[in-house]
N, C-alpha and C positions, 0 to 999 in steps of 0.2 A: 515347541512352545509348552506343550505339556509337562516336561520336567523343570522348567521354570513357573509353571503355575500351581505345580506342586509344594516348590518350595517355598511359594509364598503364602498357601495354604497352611505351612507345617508354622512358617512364621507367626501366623494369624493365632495359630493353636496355642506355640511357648508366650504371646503374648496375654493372652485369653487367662494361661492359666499362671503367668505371673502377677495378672491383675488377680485375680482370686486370693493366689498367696501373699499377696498383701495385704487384702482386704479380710484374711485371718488372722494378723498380726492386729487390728485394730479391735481396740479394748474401752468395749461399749460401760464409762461408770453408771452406777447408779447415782439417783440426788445426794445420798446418804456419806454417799464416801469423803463429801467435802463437806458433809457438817462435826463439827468435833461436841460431843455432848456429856463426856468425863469432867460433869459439873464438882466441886470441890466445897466445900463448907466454907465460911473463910469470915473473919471476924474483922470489924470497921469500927473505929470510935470517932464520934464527933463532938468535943466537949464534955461533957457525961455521958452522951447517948452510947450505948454500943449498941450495936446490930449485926445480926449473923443473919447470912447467906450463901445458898448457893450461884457460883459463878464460873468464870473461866479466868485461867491467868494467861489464855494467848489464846488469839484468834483463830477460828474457823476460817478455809483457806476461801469459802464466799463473802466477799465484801457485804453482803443484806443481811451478814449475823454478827453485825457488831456488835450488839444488842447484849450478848452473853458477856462483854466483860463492862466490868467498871470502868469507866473512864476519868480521866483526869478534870475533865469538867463538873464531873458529878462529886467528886473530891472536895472541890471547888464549893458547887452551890450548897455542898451541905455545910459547909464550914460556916460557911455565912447564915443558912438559916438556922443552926443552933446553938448560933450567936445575938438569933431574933428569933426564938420560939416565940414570945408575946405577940408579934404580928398575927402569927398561926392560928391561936386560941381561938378555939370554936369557931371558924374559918372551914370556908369548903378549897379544894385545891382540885382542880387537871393537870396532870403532866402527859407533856407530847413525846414521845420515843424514850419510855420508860427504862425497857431493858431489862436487870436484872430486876429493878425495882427499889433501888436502895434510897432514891430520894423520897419515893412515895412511902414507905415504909418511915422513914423518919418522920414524916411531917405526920403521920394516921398517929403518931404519939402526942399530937397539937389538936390538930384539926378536928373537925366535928366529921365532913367527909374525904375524904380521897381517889380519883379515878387514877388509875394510871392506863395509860395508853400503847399499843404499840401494833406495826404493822401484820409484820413476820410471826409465823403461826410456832413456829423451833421457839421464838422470844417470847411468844406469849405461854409455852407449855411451862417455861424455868420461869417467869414472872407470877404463875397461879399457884406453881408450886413454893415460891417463897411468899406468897401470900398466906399460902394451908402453913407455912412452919411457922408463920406468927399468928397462928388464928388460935381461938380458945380451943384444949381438947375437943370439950364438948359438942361445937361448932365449926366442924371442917366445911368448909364451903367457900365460895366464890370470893365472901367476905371476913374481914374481918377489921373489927374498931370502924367501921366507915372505911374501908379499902375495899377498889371493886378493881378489876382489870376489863378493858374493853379493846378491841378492836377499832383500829384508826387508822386509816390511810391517808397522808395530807392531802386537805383539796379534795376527799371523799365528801362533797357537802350532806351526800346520803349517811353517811356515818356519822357524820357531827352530828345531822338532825335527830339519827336513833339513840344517840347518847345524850342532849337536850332532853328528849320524852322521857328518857326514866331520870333525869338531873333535871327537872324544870326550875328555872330562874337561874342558870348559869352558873360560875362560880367566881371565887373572892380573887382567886391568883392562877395564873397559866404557869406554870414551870417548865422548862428544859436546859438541858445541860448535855454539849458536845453533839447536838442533834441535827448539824447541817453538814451537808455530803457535797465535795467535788472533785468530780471523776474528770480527767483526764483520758483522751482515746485516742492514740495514734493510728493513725491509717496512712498505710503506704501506698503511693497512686503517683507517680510521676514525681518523687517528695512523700513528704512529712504532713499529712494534714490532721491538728488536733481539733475533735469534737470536746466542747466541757459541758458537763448535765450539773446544775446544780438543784438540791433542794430546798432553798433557800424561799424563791418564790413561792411552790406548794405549804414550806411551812409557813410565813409569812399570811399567806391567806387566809389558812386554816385559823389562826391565831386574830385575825382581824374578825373572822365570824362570830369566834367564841368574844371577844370582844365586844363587840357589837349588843350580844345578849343581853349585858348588865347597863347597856346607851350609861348617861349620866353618873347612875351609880360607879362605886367604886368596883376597878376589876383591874390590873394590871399583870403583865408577860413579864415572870422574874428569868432572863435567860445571861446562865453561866455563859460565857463565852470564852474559847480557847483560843488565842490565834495561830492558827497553821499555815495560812499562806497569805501573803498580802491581798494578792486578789479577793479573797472571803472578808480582809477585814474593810474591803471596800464595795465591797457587793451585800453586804445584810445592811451596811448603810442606804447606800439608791437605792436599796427592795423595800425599805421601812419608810423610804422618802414619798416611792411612787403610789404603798397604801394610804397613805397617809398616817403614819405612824410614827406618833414622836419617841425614839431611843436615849435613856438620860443613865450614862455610865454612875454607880453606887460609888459616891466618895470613899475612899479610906479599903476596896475591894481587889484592886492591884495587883497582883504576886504572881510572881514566879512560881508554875509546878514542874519541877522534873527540870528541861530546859525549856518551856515554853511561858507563854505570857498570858495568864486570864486574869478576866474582870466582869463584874455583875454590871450587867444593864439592866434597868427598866424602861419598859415599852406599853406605850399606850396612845389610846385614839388621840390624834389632835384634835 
């Protein structure tokens, strides 16, 4: 028996040490390696406005940094507001999932103030920094014209309240554009089973608080809307339904970008 217990001794060993060499073949990344941050300058006109910014012209291979490009809904909702600058005038403004910042930056050329918002810490480094390139020399800082950038997580109702405190009495207009997310998760188990996360609800909510703050007075959610998949353009309706939240699509805001379909809704308490 002993040269058979040997030889499964020696097995134990080549296996032992085929696990290890495997296990030096695995190639621990860092966070870094999936962010891309070869931001670009890059010039945007809307009507008369132009605006330069730094961006990306293709994603980061992490889904949580969409943030770095301009999207097509943001194409969208500026079209339209510098089509109605006069709404703007001396108007305070929040926008939910900012991004590069190119909505909020158009409107700080109206508005008295501007927050822009965003979760992701990568989005908010390129959002302060296009804030510092439209800020006075003299005045580099957090601000500029009434632009502030804040931290916002949807459904953080600890963050909305810390950005109330220094915004007390709320503001005139909510804005977002291309700012709802659904993921799709395949899991294999016996079959195909997909989980979908959307954040539809989280945004939604956040949007009824900030809402809430102005009660009777005037405050309405200007949100671009892109349609990507059916299911989305039937799920931000039941989520507006079950806040109670009336959705009233902007006559005449319709169009075709690219190959996809958007249009300007407003949204406010019933």
């Amino acid at each position: 028996m002993l040269p058979l217990a040997l030889n499964m001794e020696e097995r134990g060993h080549q296996k032992a040490q085929h696990r290890y060499e495997e296990e030096e073949e695995i190639v621990c990344l860092d966070a870094s390696f999936f962010v891309d941050d070869n931001y670009r300058l890059t010039k945007f006109t809307f009507g008369s406005q132009e605006i330069q910014l730094f961006c990306l012209h293709s994603a980061s291979t992490d889904f949580d940094l969409t943030g770095q490009l301009v999207w097509p809904g943001a194409m969208l909702l500026n079209d339209y507001l510098s089509k109605n600058v006069e709404m703007l005038q001396g108007c305070t403004a929040i926008e939910l999932g900012s991004g590069v910042g190119i909505t909020g930056i158009l409107c700080s050329r109206f508005c008295h103030k501007v927050v822009m918002t965003d979760h992701n810490e990568e989005v908010l480094q390129i959002l302060r920094k296009n804030i510092e390139l439209h800020s006075c020399p003299e005045n580099i800082s957090s601000t500029s014209h009434g632009l502030v950038a804040e931290k916002l997580e949807w459904g953080n109702t600890d963050q909305i309240n810390e950005i109330l405190q220094k915004h007390p009495g709320g503001f005139d207009f909510i804005l977002g554009a291309d700012i709802y997310i659904l993921i799709s998760i395949g899991v294999v188990q016996d079959g195909i089973v997909f989980r979908t996360q959307s954040s539809i609800p989280v945004l939604f909510d956040s949007v009824k608080q900030l809402l809430w703050v102005r009660e009777g007075r005037k405050c309405k959610f200007i949100l671009a809307y892109v349609s990507r998949a059916k299911i989305m353009d039937s799920m931000i309706l039941i989520e507006a339904s079950k806040l109670q939240l009336q959705m009233k699509e902007v006559t005449g805001t319709r169009r075709t970008i690219g190959n996809l379909e958007g249009v300007i809704f407003e949204v406010t308490l019933e």
